[in-house]
C-alpha positions as CSV (number, residue, x, y, z in Angstrom):
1,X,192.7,81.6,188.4
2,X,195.1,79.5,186.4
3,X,197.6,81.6,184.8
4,X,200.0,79.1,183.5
5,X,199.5,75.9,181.0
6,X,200.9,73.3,183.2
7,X,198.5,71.5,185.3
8,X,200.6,69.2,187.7
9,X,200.5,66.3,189.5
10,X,201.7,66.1,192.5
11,X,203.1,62.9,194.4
12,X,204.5,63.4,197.7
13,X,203.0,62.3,200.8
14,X,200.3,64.6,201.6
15,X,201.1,66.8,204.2
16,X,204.0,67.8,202.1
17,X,201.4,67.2,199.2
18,X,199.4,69.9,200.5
19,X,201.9,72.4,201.0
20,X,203.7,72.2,197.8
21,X,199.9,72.7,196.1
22,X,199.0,75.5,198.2
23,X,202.2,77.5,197.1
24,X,201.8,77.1,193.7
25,X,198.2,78.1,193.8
26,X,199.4,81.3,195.0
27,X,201.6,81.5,192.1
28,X,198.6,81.0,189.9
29,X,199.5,77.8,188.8
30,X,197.1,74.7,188.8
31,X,198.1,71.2,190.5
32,X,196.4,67.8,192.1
33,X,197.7,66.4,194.7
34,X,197.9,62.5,194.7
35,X,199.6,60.9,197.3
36,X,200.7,57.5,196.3
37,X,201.9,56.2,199.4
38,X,202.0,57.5,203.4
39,X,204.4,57.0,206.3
40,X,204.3,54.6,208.9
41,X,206.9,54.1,212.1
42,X,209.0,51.4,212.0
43,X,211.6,51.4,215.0
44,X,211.3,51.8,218.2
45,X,213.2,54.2,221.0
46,X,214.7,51.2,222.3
47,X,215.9,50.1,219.2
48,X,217.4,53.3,218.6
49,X,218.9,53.1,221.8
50,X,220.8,50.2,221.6
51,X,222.5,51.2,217.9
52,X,223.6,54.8,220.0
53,X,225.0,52.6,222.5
54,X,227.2,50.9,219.9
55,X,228.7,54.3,218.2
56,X,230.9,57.5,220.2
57,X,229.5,60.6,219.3
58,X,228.7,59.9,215.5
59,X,228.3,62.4,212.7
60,X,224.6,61.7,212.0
61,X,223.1,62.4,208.7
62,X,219.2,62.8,208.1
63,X,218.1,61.7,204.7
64,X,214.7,63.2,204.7
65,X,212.2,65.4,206.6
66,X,210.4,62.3,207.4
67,X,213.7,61.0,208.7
68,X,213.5,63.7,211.5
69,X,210.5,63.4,212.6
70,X,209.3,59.9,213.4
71,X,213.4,59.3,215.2
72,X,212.6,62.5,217.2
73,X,209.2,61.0,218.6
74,X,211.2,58.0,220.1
75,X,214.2,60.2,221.3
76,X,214.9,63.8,221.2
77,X,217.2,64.6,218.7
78,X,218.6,67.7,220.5
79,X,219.4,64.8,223.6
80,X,221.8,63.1,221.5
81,X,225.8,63.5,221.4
82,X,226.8,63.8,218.6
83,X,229.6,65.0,216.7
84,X,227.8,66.6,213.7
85,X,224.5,66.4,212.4
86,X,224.4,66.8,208.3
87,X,220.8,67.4,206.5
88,X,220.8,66.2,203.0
89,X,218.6,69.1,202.0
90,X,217.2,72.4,203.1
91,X,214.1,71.1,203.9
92,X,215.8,68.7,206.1
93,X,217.5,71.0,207.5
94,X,215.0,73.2,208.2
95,X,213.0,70.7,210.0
96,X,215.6,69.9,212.2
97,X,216.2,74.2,212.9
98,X,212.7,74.0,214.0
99,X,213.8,71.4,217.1
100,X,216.3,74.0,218.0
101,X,219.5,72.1,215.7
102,X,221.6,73.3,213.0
103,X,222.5,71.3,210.7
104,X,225.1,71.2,207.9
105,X,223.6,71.1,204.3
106,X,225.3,70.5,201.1
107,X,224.8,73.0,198.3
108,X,223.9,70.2,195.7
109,X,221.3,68.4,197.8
110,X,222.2,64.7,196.5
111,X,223.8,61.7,197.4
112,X,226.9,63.3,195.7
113,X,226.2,66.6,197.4
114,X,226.2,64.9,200.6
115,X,229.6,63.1,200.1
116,X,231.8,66.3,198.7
117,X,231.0,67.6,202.7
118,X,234.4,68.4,204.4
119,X,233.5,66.6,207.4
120,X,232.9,63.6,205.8
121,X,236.2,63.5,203.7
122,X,238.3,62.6,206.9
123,X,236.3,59.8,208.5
124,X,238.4,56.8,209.3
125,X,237.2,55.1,212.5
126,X,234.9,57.6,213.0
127,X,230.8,56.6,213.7
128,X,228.6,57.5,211.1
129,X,224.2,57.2,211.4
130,X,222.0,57.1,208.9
131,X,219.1,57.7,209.8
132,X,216.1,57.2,206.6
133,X,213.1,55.1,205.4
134,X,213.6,51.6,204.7
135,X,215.2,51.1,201.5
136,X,217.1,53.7,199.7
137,X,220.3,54.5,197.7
138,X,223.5,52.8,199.2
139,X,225.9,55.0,197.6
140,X,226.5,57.5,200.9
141,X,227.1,54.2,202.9
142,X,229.0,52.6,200.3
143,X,231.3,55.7,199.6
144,X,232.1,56.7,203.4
145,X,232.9,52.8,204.4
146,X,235.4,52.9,201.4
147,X,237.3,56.4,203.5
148,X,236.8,54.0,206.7
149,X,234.1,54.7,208.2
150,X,232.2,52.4,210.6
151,X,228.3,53.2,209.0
152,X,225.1,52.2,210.8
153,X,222.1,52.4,209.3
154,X,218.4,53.3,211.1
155,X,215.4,53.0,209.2
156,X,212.9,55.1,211.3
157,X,209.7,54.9,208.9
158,X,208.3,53.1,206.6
159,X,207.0,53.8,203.2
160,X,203.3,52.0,202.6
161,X,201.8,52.3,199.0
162,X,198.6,52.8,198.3
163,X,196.2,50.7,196.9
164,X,195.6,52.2,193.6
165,X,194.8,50.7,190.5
166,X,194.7,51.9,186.6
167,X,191.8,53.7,187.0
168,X,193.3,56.2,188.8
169,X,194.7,57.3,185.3
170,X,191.9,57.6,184.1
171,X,190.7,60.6,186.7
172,X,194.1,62.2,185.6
173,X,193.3,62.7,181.7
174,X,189.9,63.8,182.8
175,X,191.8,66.8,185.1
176,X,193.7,67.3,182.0
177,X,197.4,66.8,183.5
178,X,200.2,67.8,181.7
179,X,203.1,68.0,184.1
180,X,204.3,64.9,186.9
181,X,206.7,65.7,189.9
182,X,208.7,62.9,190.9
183,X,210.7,63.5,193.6
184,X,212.6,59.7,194.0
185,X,213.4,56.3,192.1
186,X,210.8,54.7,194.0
187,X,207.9,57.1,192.7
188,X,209.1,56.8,189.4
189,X,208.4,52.9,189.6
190,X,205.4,52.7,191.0
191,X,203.8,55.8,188.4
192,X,205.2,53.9,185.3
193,X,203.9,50.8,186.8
194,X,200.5,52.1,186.8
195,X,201.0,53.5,183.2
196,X,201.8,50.2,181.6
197,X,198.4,49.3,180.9
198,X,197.4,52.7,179.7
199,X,198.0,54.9,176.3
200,X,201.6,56.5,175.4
201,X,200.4,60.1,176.6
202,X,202.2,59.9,179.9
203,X,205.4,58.6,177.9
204,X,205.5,60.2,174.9
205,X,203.7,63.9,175.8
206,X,203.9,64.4,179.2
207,X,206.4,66.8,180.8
208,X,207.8,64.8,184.1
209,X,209.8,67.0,186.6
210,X,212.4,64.8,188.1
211,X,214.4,66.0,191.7
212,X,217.7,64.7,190.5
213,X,219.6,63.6,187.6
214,X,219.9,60.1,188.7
215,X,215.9,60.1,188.1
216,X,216.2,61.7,184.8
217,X,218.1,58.7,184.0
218,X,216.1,56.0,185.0
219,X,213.2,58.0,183.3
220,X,215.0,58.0,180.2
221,X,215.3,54.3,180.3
222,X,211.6,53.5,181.2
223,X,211.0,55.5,177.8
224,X,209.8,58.8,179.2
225,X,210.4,61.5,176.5
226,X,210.3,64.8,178.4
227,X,212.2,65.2,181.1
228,X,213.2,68.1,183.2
229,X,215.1,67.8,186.2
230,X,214.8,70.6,189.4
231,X,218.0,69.6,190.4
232,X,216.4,69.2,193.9
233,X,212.7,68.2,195.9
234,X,212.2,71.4,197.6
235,X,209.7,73.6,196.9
236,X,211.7,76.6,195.5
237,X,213.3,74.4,193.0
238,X,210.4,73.1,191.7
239,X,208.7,76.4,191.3
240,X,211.7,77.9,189.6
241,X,212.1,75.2,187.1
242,X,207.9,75.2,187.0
243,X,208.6,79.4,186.2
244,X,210.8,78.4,183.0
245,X,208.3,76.0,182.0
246,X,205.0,78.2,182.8
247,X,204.3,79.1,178.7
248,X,204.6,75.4,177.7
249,X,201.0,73.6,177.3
250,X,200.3,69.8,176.4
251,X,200.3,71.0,172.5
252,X,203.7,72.2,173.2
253,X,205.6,69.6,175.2
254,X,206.4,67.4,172.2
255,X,208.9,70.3,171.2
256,X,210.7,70.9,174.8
């Protein structure tokens, strides 16, 4: 039974998809889960090797759940030395407790969060690995090579889009959503890509919950008229900013 007036649409990749959309049904709230792109490898444990031959015990820092688990198929992560593994979020971090590792985790989980770290303040000719998807914000690179830091980056998965086309949009009116999570830049793109042929709904009436401010930003700037940001992509963030929305319907979001 739906409870609430948001119905939303939900992006990620669907395993995560799916779990997101089976909390909130619990909660009574209603949701679709559209995955718009899935994960693909794209190293190899040899290449992996070689860039651990070329650092000494680097602080290594996981950008994403996805991060963990395609570079722990080609190596154990729990084999490697290091000298301290950071997750950039909880969720991160939580996949990484379940191979037996604890990582450190920033209470903002952001790029920003990530840098205000005390072990990454004093890093001068220290190793530091990155380990994400390919592409990505630079700023964590760019801001611990400027306090010295020798950084290597190591891109183990892809992102591959779907193949979807404006029609898709079409199936969302008809399931009469109100309410898009976008939990990165590159979501944001592709979704206001596939709106550019369609009617000013999505822009003008839609609520769109962002994971970060940085995406509130670009949102803004893409013309995107209601925006609330989670101030994170975890799944208790979501559902406590969906829990201050919950009375708001599609009438309503005009006034938010």
């Amino acid at each position: 039974m739906n409870k609430h007036k948001l119905k939303l649409l939900i992006t990620r990749p669907e395993s995560a998809g799916r779990d997101l959309q089976n909390c909130l049904q619990q909660l009574g709230y209603q949701s679709h889960c559209q995955p718009l792109f899935d994960y693909q490898n794209s190293a190899s444990a040899e290449q992996l090797l070689a860039l651990q031959q070329q650092t000494t015990r680097p602080i290594v820092i996981f950008i994403s759940v996805a991060a963990v688990e395609f570079v722990n198929k080609l190596l154990p992560i729990a084999s490697w030395s290091t000298q301290e593994i950071v997750a950039v979020g909880s969720a991160t971090s939580r996949a990484l407790q379940a191979l037996g590792i604890n990582a450190l985790v920033p209470e903002k989980h952001d790029s920003e969060g990530l840098l205000a770290l005390a072990p990454l303040q004093q890093v001068k000719n220290k190793d530091v690995m990155i380990i994400r998807g390919n592409g990505g914000r630079e700023l964590i690179a760019e801001k611990l090579h400027s306090r010295g830091a020798s950084v290597h980056y190591f891109e183990s998965y892809r992102r591959v889009w779907r193949n979807y086309t404006n029609e898709l949009i079409k199936t969302w009116r008809q399931q009469q959503i109100n309410c898009i999570l976008i939990t990165s830049n590159a979501l944001l793109e592709f979704i206001v890509n596939l709106l550019d042929d369609s009617d000013s709904y999505w822009k003008d009436n839609c609520l769109w919950l962002v994971a970060s401010e940085r995406i509130a930003i670009a949102a803004k700037t893409m013309g995107i008229r209601h925006i609330v940001n989670t101030n994170g992509a975890n799944s208790k963030a979501i559902i406590n900013t969906l829990s201050r929305e919950k009375s708001v319907d599609s009438s309503d979001i005009g006034r938010i």
